[in-house]
C-alpha positions as CSV (number, residue, x, y, z in Angstrom):
1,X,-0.6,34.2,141.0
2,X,-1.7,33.5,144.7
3,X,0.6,31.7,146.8
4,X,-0.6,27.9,146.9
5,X,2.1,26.8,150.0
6,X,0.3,26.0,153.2
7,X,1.1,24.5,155.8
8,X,-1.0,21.2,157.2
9,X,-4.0,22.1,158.7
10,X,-4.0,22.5,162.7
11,X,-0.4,23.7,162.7
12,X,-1.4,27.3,162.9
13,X,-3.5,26.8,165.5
14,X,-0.5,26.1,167.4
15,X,1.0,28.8,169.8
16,X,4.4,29.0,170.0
17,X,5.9,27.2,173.4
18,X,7.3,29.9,175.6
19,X,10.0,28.2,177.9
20,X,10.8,29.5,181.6
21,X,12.4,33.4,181.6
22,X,16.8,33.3,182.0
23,X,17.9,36.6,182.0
24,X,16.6,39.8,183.4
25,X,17.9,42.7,181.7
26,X,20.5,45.1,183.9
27,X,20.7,42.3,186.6
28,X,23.7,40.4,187.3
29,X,23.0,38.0,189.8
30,X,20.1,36.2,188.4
31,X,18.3,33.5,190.7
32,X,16.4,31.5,187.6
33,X,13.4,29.5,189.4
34,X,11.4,29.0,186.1
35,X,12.1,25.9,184.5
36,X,12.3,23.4,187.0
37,X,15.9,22.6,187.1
38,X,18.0,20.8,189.9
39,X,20.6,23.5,191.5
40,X,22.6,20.6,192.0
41,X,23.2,19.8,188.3
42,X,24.2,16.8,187.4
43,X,26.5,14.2,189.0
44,X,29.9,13.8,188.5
45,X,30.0,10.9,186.7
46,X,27.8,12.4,184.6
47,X,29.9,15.1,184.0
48,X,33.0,13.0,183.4
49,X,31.6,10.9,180.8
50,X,30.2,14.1,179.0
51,X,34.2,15.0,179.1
52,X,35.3,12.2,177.9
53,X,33.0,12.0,174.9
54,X,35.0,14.7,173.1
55,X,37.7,12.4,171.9
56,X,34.5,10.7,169.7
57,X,32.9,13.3,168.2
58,X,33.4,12.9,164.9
59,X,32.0,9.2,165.1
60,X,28.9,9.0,164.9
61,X,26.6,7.6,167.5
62,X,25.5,4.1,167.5
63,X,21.6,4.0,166.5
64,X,20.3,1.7,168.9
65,X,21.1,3.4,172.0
66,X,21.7,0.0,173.3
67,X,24.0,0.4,176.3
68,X,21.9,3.8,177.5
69,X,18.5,1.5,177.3
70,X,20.8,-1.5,178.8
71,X,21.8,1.0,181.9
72,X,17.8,1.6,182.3
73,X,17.2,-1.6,182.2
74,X,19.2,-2.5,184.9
75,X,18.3,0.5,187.5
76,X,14.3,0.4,186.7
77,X,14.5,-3.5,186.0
78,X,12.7,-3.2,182.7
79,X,12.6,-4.9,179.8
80,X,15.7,-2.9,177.5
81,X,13.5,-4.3,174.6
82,X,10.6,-2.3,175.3
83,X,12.6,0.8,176.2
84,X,12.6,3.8,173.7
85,X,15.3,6.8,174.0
86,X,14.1,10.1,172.7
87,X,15.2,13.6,172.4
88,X,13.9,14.7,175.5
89,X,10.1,12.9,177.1
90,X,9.2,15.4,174.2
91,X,10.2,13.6,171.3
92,X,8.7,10.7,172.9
93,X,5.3,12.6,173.2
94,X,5.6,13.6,169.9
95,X,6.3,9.9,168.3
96,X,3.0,9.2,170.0
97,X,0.8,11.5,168.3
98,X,2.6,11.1,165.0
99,X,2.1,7.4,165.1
100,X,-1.8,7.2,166.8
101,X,-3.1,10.5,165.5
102,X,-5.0,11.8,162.9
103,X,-7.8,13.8,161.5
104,X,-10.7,13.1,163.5
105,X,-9.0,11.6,166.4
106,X,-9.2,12.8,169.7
107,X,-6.2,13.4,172.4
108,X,-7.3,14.0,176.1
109,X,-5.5,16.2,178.3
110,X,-6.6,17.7,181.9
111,X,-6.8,21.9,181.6
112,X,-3.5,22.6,183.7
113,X,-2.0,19.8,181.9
114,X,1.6,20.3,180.0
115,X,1.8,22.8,177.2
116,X,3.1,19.6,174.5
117,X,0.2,17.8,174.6
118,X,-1.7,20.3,172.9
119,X,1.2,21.1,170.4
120,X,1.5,18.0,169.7
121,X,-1.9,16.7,169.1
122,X,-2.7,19.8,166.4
123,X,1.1,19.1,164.2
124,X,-0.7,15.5,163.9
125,X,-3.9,16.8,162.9
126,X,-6.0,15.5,165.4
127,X,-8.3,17.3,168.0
128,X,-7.1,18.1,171.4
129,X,-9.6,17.7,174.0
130,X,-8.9,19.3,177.9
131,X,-10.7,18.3,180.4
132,X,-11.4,19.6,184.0
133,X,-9.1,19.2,187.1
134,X,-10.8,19.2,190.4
135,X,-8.9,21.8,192.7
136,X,-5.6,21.3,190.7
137,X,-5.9,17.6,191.0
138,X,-6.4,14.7,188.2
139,X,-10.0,14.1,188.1
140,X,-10.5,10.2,186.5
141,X,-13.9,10.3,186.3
142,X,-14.0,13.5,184.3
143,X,-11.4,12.0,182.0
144,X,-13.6,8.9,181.5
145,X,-16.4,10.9,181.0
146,X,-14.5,13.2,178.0
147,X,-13.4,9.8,175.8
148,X,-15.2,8.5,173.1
149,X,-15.0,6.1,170.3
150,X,-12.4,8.9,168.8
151,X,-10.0,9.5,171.7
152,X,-6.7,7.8,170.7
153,X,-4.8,9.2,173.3
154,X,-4.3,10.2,177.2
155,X,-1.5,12.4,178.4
156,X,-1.2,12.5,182.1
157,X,1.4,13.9,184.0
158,X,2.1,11.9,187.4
159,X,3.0,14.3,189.3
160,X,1.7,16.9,187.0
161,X,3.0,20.0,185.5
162,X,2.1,23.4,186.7
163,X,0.6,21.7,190.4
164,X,2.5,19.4,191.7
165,X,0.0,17.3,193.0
166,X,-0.5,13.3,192.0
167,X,-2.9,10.6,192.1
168,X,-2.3,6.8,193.4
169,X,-1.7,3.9,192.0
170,X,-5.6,3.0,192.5
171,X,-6.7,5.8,190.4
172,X,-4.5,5.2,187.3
173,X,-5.3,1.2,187.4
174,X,-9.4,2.4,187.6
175,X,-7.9,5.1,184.4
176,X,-6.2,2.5,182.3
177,X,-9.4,0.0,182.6
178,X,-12.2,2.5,181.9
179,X,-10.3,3.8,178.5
180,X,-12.0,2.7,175.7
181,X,-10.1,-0.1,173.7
182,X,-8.7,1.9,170.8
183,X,-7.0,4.3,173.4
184,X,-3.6,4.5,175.1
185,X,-3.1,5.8,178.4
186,X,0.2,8.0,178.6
187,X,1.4,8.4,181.7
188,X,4.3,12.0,181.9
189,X,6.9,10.8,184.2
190,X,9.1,13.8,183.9
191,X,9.0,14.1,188.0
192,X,8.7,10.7,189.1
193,X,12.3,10.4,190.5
194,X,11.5,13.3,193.3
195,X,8.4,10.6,194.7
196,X,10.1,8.1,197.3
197,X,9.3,4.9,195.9
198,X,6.9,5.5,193.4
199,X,7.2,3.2,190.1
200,X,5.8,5.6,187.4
201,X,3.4,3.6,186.8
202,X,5.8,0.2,186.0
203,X,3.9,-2.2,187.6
204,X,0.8,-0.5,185.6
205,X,2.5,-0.8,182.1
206,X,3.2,-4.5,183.0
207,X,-0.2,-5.6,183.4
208,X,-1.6,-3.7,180.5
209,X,-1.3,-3.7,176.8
210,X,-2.9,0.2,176.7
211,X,-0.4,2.1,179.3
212,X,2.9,3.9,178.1
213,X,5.4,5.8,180.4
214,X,7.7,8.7,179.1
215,X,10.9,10.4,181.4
216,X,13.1,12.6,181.3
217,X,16.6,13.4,182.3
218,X,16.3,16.9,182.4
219,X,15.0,17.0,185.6
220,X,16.5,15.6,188.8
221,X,19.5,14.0,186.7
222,X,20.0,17.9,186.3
223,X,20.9,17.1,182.0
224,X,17.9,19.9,180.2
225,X,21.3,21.1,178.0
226,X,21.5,17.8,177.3
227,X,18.0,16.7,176.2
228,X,17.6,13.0,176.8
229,X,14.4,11.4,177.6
230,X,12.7,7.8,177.3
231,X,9.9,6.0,176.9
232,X,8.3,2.3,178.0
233,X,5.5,0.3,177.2
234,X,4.1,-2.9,175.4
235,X,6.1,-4.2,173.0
236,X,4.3,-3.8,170.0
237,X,3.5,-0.1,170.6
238,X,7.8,0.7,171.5
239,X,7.8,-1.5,168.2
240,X,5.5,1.8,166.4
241,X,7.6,4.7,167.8
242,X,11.0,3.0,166.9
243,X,9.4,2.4,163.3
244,X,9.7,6.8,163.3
245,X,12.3,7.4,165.3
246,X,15.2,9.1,163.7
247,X,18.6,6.9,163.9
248,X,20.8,9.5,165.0
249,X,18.1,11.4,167.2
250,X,20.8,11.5,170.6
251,X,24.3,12.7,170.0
252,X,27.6,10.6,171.5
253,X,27.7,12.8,174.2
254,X,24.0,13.1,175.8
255,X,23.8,8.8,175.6
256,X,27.1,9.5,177.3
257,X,26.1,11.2,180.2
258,X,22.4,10.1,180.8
259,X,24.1,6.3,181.3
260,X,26.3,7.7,183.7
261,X,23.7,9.8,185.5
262,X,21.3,7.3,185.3
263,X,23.8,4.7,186.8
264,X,24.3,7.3,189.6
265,X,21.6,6.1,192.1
266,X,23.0,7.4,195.6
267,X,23.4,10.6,193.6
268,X,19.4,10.6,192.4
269,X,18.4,9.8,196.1
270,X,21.0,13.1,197.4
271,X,19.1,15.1,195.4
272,X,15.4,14.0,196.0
273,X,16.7,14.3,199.8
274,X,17.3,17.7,199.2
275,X,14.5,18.6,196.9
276,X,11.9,17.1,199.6
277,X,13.6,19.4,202.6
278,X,13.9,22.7,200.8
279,X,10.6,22.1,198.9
280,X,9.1,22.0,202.5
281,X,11.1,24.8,203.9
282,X,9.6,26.7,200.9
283,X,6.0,26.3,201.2
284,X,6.2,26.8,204.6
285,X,7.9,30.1,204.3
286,X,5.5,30.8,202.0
287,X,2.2,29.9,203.5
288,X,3.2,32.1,206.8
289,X,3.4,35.2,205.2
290,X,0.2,34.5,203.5
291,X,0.8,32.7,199.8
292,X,-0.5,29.2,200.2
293,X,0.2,26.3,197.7
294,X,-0.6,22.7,197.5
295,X,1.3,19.9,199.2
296,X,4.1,19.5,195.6
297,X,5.6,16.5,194.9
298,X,7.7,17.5,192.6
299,X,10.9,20.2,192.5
300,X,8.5,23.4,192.5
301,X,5.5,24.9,194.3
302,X,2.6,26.3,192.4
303,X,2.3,29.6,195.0
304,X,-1.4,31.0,195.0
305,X,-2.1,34.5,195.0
306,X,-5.5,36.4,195.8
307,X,-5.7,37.6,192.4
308,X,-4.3,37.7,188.6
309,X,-3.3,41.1,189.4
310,X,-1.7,40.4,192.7
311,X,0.3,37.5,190.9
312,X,1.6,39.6,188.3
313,X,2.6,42.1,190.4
314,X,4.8,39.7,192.9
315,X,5.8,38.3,189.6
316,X,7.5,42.1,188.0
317,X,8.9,42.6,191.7
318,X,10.5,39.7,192.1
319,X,12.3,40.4,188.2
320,X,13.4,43.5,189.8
321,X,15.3,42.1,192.3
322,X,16.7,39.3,189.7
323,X,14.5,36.7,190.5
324,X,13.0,34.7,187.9
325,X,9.5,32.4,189.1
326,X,6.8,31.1,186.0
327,X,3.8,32.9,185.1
328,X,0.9,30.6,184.7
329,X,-1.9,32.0,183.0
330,X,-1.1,30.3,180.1
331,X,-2.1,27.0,182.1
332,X,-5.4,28.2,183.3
333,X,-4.1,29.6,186.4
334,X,-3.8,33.5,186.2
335,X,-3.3,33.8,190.2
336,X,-0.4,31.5,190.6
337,X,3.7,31.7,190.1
338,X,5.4,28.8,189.6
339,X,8.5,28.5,191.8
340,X,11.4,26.1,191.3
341,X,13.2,24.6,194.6
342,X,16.7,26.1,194.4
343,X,19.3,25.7,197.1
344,X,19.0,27.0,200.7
345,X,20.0,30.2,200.0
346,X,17.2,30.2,196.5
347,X,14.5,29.3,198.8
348,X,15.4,31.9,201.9
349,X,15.9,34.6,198.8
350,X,12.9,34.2,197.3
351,X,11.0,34.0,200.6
352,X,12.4,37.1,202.0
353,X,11.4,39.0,198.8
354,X,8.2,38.0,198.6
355,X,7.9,38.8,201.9
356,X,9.0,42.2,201.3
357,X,6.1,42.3,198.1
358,X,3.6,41.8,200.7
359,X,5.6,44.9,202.8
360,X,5.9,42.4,205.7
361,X,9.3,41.9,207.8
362,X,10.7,38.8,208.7
């Protein structure tokens, strides 16, 4: 007899999500630059309420994540009501499509947009829909021009994820009102915190009943071990996600230390000081030995080669000198490596040996 177990349809259409490279094998002194992580790591206070959450373990954690969404609350000032805590922006992304998407329906993406919208989209069943970026920037009017009555959904990542680059708060007001009624603009804070005084789109999300915000703190609160991540938006929609939400989806520990980081604000701006002068250093080291990249306003550069062959190549040398940057073919970009913003000495190592790639001598 045949076997009659199969999965839902669109999940094997889903290619499995590769995360950035950690070890290199025979190398000791590994310099990992591809997964966007903060060298800094996470505050102190962080790491002291992490510590002190082993004598709790075997309690389990409270379901609300009411103190967490309190501590967001007051830092963002945000309604804690309409604040949604998540395993990672992921989960958050995920709750989405679970709760808006189905067969037929439509999700809109740009083509160098983040790898979970896709995933996403096709474990709910719908249809994912890319549509084009003008010279690695958000192009509204093409995303306008790709919904229809079907599209549910609109993942955008402000700044986005392989580029760096952003669009202004005029362009995602003109996004939010040309969406047809039945869809939801999401807006991918993961790197907000490393743009001086930009809101995430807050002041957006307050003005609208169709605009949601997801974030992480796996980025500049240096927690990705941890994986904490939340969301914000109109209250009936928060209202949806909570309606799926596990009860015990965070542990003790990560609500823990994503209060405590989160509460940390002179720590936030130390490292977005930092991020914003090596991040500069870095390009410009870059673009004089000949590997331009776009002005980044997040913690990486998206370094441009001449070719998918020249990438590649940069890309194996670099691994042999234990140096690990992000391949981005995957993301419609074959000539490109992703490159993290490490420390000083990150950034002068990686220049110097890509420098030495290209057989030039600084």
């Amino acid at each position: 007899m045949a076997n009659q177990i199969k999965p839902q349809a669109g999940i094997m259409d889903i290619a499995l999500y590769v995360g950035g490279a950690a070890h290199v094998e025979g190398a000791s002194n590994v310099l990992k630059l591809s997964s966007n992580e903060n060298p800094m790591g996470p505050s102190d206070a962080a790491k002291e309420a992490f510590s002190r959450a082993v004598h709790s373990l075997h309690r389990y954690p409270n379901t609300d994540h009411a103190s967490l969404r309190q501590a967001i609350g007051d830092v963002w000032s945000v309604d804690l009501e309409r604040v949604i805590c998540g395993v990672g922006s992921d989960e958050i992304i995920h709750f989405l499509c679970q709760a808006y998407v189905g067969k037929g329906d439509e999700v809109i993406f740009t083509e160098h947009g983040f790898a979970m919208y896709r995933i996403s989209t096709l474990a709910a069943g719908g249809t994912p829909v890319e549509v084009r970026e003008s010279e690695r920037m958000t192009d509204v009017d093409a995303i306008l021009a790709g919904c229809t009555k079907k599209t549910k959904l609109v993942f955008l990542a402000n700044p986005n994820n392989p580029t760096g680059t952003m669009i202004g708060q005029a362009e995602l007001a003109r996004l939010a009102e040309g969406l047809p009624p039945q869809a939801i603009l999401v807006l991918d804070g993961a790197y907000a915190e490393y743009v001086e005084g930009y809101d995430a789109g807050l002041k957006l999300i307050e003005a609208r009943e169709n605009v949601v915000m997801t974030r992480t703190f796996s980025k500049i609160y240096g927690l990705g071990g941890l994986r904490v991540g939340w969301g914000y938006g109109p209250r009936p929609i928060i209202d949806v996600l909570n309606r799926i939400r596990g009860p015990f989806n965070l542990s003790t520990a990560a609500l823990a230390a994503a209060e405590a980081a989160v509460k940390d604000t002179a720590y936030i701006a130390k490292c977005r000081e930092e991020n914003a002068r090596w991040r500069e250093w870095l390009a410009t080291g870059l673009a004089e030995i000949g590997v331009p990249s776009d002005t980044s306003t997040a913690n990486f550069i998206l370094a441009r080669f001449g070719s998918e062959t020249e990438a590649n190549a940069c890309d194996d040398y670099l691994r042999s000198e234990g140096i690990l940057v992000r391949r981005v073919a995957g993301y419609k970009l074959p000539n490109c490596l992703r490159i993290t913003v490490g420390d000083e000495s990150a950034c002068r190592r990686i220049v110097h040996a890509v420098a030495q790639f290209k057989g030039l001598r600084l």
